[in-house]
N, C-alpha and C positions, 0 to 999 in steps of 0.2 A: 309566343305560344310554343315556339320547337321550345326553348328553356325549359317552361314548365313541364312540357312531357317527358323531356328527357332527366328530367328533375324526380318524378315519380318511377320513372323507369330504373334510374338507381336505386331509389326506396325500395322499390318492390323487390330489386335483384339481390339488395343486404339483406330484405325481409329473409327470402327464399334461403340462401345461406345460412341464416341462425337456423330457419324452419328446416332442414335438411339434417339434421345434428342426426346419426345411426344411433340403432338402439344398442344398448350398452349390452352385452352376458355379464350379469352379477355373478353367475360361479367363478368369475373368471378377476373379477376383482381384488387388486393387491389394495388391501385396507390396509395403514397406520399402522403398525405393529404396537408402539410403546415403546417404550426403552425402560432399562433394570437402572438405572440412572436417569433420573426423570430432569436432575440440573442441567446435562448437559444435552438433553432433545434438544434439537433444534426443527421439527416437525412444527407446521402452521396447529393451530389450534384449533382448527374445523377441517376435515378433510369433505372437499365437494368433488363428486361425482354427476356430471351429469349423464343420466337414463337415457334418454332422448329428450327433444325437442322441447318439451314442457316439463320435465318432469326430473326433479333430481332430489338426490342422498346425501345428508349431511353426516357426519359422525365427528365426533367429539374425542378431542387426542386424550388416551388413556394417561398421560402425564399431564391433563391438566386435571381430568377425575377420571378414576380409575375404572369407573360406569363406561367411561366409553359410548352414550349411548347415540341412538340414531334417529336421525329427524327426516323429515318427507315433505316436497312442498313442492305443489300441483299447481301448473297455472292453467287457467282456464282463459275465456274470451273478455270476462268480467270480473272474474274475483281471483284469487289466490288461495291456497288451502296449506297452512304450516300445520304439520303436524308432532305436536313436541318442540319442547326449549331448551333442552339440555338440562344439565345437572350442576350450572356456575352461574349464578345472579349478577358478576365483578363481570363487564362490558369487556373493559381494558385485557381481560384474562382471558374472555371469551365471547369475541365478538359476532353473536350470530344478529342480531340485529342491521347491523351495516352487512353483512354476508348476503343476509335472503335481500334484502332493498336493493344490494348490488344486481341480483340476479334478475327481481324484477323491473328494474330501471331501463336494463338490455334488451329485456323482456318489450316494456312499453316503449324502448326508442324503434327498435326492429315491427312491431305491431302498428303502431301509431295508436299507441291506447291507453289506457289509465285504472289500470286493476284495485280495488278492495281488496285488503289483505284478511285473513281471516285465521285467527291463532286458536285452535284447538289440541286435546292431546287425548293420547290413547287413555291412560287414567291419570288420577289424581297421587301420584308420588313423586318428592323433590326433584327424582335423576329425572325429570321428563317436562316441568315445570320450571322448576328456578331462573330460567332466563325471558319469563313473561314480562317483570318487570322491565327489560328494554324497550320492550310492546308498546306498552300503554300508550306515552302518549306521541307514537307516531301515528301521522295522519293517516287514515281513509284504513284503518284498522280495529278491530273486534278482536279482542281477547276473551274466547270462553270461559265461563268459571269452571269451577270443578266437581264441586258437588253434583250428585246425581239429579236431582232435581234441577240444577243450571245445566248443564249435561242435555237432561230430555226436555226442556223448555227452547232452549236454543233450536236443538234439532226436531222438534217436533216428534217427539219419541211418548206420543200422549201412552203409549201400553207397554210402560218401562218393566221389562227387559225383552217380553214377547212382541217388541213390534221393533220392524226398522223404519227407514227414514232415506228419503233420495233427498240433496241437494244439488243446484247446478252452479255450475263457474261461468258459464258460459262455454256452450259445448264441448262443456264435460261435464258426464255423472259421476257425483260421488255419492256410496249406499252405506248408513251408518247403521252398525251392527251390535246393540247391546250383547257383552257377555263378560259379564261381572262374575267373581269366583276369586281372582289376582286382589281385584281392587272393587269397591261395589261401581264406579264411575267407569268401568275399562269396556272400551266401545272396540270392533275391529270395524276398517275403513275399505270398501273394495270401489278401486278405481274402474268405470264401465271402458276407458281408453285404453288401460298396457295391461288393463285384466288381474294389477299387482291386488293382491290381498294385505293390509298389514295387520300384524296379531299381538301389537304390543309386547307385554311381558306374556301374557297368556299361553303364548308358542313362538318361543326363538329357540334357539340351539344352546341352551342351558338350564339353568335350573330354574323349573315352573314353577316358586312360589305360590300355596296353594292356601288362602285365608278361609273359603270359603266352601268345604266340598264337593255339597251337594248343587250347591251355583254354579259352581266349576264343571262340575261334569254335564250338565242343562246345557253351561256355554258352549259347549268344546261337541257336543251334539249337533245344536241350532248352525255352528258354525262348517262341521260335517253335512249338515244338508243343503246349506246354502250353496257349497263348494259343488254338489251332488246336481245342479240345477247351473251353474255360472262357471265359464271356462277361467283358471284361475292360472298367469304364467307363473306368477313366487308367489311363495307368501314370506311375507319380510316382519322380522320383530325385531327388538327395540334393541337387545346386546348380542352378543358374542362371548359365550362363558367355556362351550366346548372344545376339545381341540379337535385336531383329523381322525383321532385314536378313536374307537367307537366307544363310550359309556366314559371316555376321560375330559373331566371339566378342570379347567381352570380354577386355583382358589380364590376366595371371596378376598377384593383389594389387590389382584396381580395387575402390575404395571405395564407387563411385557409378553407377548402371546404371539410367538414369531409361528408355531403349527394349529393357528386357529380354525376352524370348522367355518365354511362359508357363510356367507350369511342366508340364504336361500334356503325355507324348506318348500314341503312342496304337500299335495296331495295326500298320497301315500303314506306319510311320517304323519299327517295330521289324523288320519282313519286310524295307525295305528298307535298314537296316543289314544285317540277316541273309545279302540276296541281295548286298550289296557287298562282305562279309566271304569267300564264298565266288568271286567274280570277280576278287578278290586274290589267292586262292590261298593257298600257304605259306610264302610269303615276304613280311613287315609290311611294309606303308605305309602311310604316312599319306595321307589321303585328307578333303577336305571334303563334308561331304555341309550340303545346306541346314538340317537341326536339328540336327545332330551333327558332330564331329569326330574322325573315326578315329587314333587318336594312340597307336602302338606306342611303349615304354619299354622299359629296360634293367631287370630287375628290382632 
């Protein structure tokens, strides 16, 4: 009987140690840079950051694609929530599949539990998709489509784009947030535990790609009022295109981005995209603002 207690007594004291992990400052994070020589990186091909306790940042080395982009995968009591698969379908090149199973394996030795994985993405474009196919056929996981209708039937999104949607992991909420404008499928995801917002393409620290106008500027509203009502610590989206200079982006395919813009925006830059969006009016332009680029497209 002493065996067995003292047996669970360790368990619980490893639990406690993983469970203990401080929360990260993302301003503060030295991402990957890249290299102007992408033969001779020697950088892992996923950089993992863990947030805290549950909750970590993947990002994707800009010498394997120059997208660079970033991924989010929430563990809860019950399920798992990946969000985005990178921009490389080739395992061997870029292995987020064994990455996230590593992280939740640790996950359920330190818990004593057995999580559903659950592969969603902010929208339906290749940099954010292509590594679904390692998905598929691992066990006790759910790969979402992409289409907006697989989209709002998953999530219960029956008043697509005016309605959201809570899912639980197991004490944890997650609130999914239609706001298409980037992509018609581009959802933002607000975690009710570390309060992170993420904003996909829709609002990261570069060029807003904009297919949709007048969706776009409805989303970027919906998503001002929701922030208006829910304490928000980041909001995190998908790349890094800006540098630290204000209104200076990096070019489309740079490999190496040693004075990149944090990833983190916050409040404040989302109101004053929101308030620029509306002083534009109905008719797109492009417009520099110091952490973002208002950047209308053809869809």
């Amino acid at each position: 009987m002493r065996y067995i207690y003292l047996f669970f007594l360790v368990l619980s004291f490893y639990s406690c140690k993983v469970l203990q992990k401080p929360t990260v400052n993302l301003y503060q994070v030295n991402w990957i840079k890249g290299a102007t020589e992408c033969g001779t990186n020697t950088d892992p091909a996923i950089q993992v950051v863990q947030y805290n306790y549950n909750t970590y940042i993947l990002r994707q080395n800009k010498c394997v694609n120059y997208e660079a982009p970033f991924m989010f995968l929430f563990l809860g009591d019950k399920k798992a929530l990946l969000m985005d698969t990178g921009a490389t379908e080739e395992e061997s090149k870029f292995p987020l599949q064994k990455t996230v199973s590593k992280i939740i394996a640790d996950w359920e030795k330190a818990t004593q539990s057995q999580l559903e994985l659950i592969v969603a993405h902010t929208h339906n474009h290749d940099d954010h998709t292509a590594g679904d196919t390692q998905f598929i056929n691992r066990p006790r996981t759910t790969v979402v489509g992409l289409d907006v209708d697989k989209v709002a039937a998953f999530f219960k999104l029956d008043n697509w784009p005016l309605q959201n949607n809570k899912i639980n992991l197991g004490n944890r909420v997650i609130e999914i947030i239609p706001i298409p404008g980037h992509e018609k499928a581009s959802i933002a995801v607000y975690d009710y535990k570390t309060k992170i917002l993420l904003s996909g393409d829709s609002f990261y620290p570069g060029r807003l790609y904009i297919r949709d106008w007048a969706s776009f500027q409805l989303s970027i509203q919906r998503l001002v009022d929701f922030t208006a009502n829910n304490k928000v610590s980041y909001i995190l989206g998908n790349h890094i295109e800006m540098s630290k200079e204000p209104g200076k982006d990096y070019p489309t395919g740079t490999t190496f981005q040693p004075n990149e813009h944090a990833l983190p925006l916050n409040v404040a830059q989302l109101n004053l995209l929101n308030n620029s969006l509306k002083n534009i009016g109905k008719i797109p332009e492009r417009k520099i603002l110091n952490d973002v680029i208002i950047y209308p497209v053809k869809g």
